[in-house]
N, C-alpha and C positions, 0 to 999 in steps of 0.2 A: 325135848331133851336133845342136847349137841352130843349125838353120838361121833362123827366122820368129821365136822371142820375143824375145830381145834389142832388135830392132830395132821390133817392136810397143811392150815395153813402153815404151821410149825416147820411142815416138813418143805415147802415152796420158800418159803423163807431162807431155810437152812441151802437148799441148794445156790437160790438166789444170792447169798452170802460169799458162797464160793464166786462168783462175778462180779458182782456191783458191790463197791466200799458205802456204806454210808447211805444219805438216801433211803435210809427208815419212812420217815415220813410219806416217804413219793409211793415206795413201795407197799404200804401198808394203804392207803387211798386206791395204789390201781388194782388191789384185791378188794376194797370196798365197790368197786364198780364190775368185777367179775361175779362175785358173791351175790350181787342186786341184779345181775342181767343190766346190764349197763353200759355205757359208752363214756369215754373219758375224754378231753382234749388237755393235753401236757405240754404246757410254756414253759421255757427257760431255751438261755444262750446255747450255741453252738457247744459240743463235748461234754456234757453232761450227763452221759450216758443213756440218754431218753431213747432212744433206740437199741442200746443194749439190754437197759431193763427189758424190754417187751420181747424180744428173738426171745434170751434168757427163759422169759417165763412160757412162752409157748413151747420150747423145747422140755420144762421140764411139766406142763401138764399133758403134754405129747397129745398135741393138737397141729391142724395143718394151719400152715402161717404165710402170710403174703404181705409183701410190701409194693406199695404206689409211692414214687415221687411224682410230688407233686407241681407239673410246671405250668407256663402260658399256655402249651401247645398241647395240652392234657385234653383229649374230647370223652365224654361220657360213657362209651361205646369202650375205653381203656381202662375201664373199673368195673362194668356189668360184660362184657363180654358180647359177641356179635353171633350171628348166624355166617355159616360159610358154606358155599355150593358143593356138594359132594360129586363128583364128575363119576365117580364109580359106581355110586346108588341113585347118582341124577335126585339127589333131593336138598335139603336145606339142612347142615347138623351146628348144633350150637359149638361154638369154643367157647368156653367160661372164661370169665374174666376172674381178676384177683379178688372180686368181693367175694367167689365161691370158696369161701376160708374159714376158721375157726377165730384164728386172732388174724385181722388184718391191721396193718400200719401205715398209717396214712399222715404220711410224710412231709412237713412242710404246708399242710392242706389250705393255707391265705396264700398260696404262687397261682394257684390255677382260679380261673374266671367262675363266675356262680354257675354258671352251665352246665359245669361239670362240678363244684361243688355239691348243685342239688339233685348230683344221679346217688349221691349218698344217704338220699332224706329217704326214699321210698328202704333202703337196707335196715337204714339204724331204726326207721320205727316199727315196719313191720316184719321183719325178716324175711323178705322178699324181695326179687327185684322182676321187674316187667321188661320185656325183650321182644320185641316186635310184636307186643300185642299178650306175649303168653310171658305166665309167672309162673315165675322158681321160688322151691321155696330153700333159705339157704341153711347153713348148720344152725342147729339148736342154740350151739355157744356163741354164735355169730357176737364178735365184740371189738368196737372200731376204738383201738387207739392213736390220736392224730396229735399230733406236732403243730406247735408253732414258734416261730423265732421274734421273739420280742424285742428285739432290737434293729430290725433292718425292715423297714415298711415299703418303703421306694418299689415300685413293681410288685405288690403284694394285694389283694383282694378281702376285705374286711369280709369274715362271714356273717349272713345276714343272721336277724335275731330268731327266725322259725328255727336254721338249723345249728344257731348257737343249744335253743332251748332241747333240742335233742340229747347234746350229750348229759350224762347225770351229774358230771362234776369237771372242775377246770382246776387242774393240778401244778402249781407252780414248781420248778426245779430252781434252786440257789444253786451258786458255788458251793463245793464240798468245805470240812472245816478242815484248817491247815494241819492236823495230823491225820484225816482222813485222805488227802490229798498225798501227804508224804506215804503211806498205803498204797495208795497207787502208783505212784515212784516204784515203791522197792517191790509189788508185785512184778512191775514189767521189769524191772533189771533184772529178778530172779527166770525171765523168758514166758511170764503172761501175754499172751497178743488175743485181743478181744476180736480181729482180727478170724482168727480161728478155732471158732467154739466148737465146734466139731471134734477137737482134739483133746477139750477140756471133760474130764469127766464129770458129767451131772447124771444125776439118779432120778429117771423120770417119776411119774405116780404111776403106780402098778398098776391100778385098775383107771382105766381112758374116764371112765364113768362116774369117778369121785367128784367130780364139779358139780356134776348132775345133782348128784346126793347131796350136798352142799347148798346148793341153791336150795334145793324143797325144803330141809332142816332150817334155813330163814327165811322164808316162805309161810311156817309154820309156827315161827316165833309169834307169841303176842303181846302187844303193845300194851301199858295202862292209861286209862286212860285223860291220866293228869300229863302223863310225857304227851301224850296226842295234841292236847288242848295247849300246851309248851312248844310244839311247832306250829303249830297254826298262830300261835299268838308272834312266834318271833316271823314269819311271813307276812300276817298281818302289820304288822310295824315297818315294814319293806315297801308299804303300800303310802305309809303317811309321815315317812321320812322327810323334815323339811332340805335335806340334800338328796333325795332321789326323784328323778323326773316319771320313773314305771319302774313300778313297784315290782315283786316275784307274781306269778301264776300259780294257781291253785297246782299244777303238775310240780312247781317247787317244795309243795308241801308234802306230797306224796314220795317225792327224792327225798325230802329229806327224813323220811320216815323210816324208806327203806336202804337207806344208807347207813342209819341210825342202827338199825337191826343188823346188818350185815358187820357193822362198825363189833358189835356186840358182840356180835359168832366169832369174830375173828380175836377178840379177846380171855374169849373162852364162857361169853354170857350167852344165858336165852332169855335175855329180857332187855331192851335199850335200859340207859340210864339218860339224866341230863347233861352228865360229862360227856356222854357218847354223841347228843346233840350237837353240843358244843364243839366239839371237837371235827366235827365234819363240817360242820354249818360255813366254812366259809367256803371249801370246795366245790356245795351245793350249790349256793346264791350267787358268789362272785361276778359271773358270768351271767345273771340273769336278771341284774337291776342296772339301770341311766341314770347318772348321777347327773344332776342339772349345768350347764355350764359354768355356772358363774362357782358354783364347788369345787370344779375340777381346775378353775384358774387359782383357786387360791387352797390348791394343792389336797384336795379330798380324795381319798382313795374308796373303788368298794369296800375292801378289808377291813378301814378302819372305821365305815358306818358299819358294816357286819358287827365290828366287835362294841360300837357303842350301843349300836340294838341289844345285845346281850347281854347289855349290861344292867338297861330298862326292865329287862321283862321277867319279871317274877319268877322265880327257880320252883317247880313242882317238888315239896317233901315227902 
């Protein structure tokens, strides 16, 4: 039974309301990826608010939050943190870096070289990171949402496909719709500065430990299992796509299970449905199949094999 999420995410929402116009969708995916213990990477253009969603929402589950921009001159050692000589104790003490966080943002994360992209692989999968030999272990909620600008590639670092398949979902941002936009207009004429959220009143969650709670209660959901054999079947089809070069991995079936479920708490169910598949299924995959070249010259997108797989594969009743 969903005792605790429904009424969190209701209430995350509702604050999130008071910040961000619009963006239902975006918003409602980066709690599929909170919900799942999960990591997200968030596409769309410059002003989108992709950065203000995320402050926003760690402010209002009153969690500790850090941000890395991400440049050329970014070394590894500026995300996990170094050892520094203590002249007073004559010994060695760590300063933590920003990955020692709850929500970290990771800013732009195709500017900086794989180098320092893959100090990020040992965090997001095990919740740890190694520091001259010795591991930390970091917050529970440890949850990397990253940035990237899909329109300017020039001096930018394609991330490789281990640490693409880390994050659990690749969330696009569009333009807002033009009365949503005019919304934003008359918030800041009325003296909204996103700017200064400190200033903005938001009602955090009472208790630090309601995520916690939240994760177990879908954790504990279970599955039927004709929706089971409904994701494996539409993975399966990822694999013998005649426009896909590689196919999803077996870990995409398992996102998309527990996405599926989280997708479900968050709607007020304890049980996935096939709309709830469907409806995540392209945040899952997107990012996890190579479309063959000769597809992509004559203009094939993932999204829209995603959605013709979906349309092949048998609906469980």
């Amino acid at each position: 039974m969903l005792n605790n999420t429904p009424q969190t995410i209701a209430h995350i929402r509702n604050e999130l309301g008071k910040i961000v116009v619009g963006q239902d969708d975006v918003i409602e995916q980066i709690l599929v990826a909170l919900l799942a213990e999960g990591h997200a990477l968030i596409e769309g253009v410059p002003g989108t608010a992709k950065t203000l969603i995320v402050k926003t929402l760690a402010r209002i589950i009153k969690v500790k939050f850090s941000r890395i921009q991400f440049t050329p001159d970014l070394m590894p050692s500026d995300i996990t943190g170094t050892n520094v000589f203590n002249m007073q104790k004559s010994e060695f003490t760590l300063r933590p870096g920003p990955i020692f966080s709850s929500i970290l943002l990771a800013d732009e994360i195709n500017r900086t070289p794989p180098k320092t992209q893959s100090a990020l692989l040992e965090a997001m999968e095990e919740r740890q990171a190694t520091i001259d030999g010795k591991r930390y272990k970091l917050s529970p909620l440890f949850t990397v949402l990253a940035t990237e600008n899909p329109i300017e590639y020039e001096g930018t670092y394609p991330l490789p496909e281990a640490q693409l398949d880390r994050f659990l979902l690749k969330i696009l941002i569009d333009y807002p719709e033009k009365e949503e936009e005019l919304e934003v207009v008359s918030r800041w004429d009325k003296g909204f500065n996103s700017r200064q959220l400190e200033q903005i009143k938001i009602e955090p969650l009472q208790n630090p430990q309601i995520i916690k709670i939240c994760r177990e209660e879908v954790r504990q959901m279970n599955t039927e299992e004709g929706i089971q054999k409904y994701i494996v079947e539409i993975v399966h089809k990822t694999r013998n796509h005649p426009t896909i070069l590689y196919g999803a991995s077996p870990r995409a079936s398992v996102a998309l299970l527990l996405c599926s479920k989280a997708l479900a708490a968050i709607r007020g169910r304890d049980f996935p449905t096939p709309d709830d598949v469907k409806d995540i299924a392209k945040p899952v995959l997107r990012h996890r199949l190579s479309l063959r070249a000769e597809a992509e010259l004559d203009g094939a997108t993932t999204d829209a094999v995603i959605s013709d797989i979906l349309k092949t594969v048998e609906v469980p009743r």
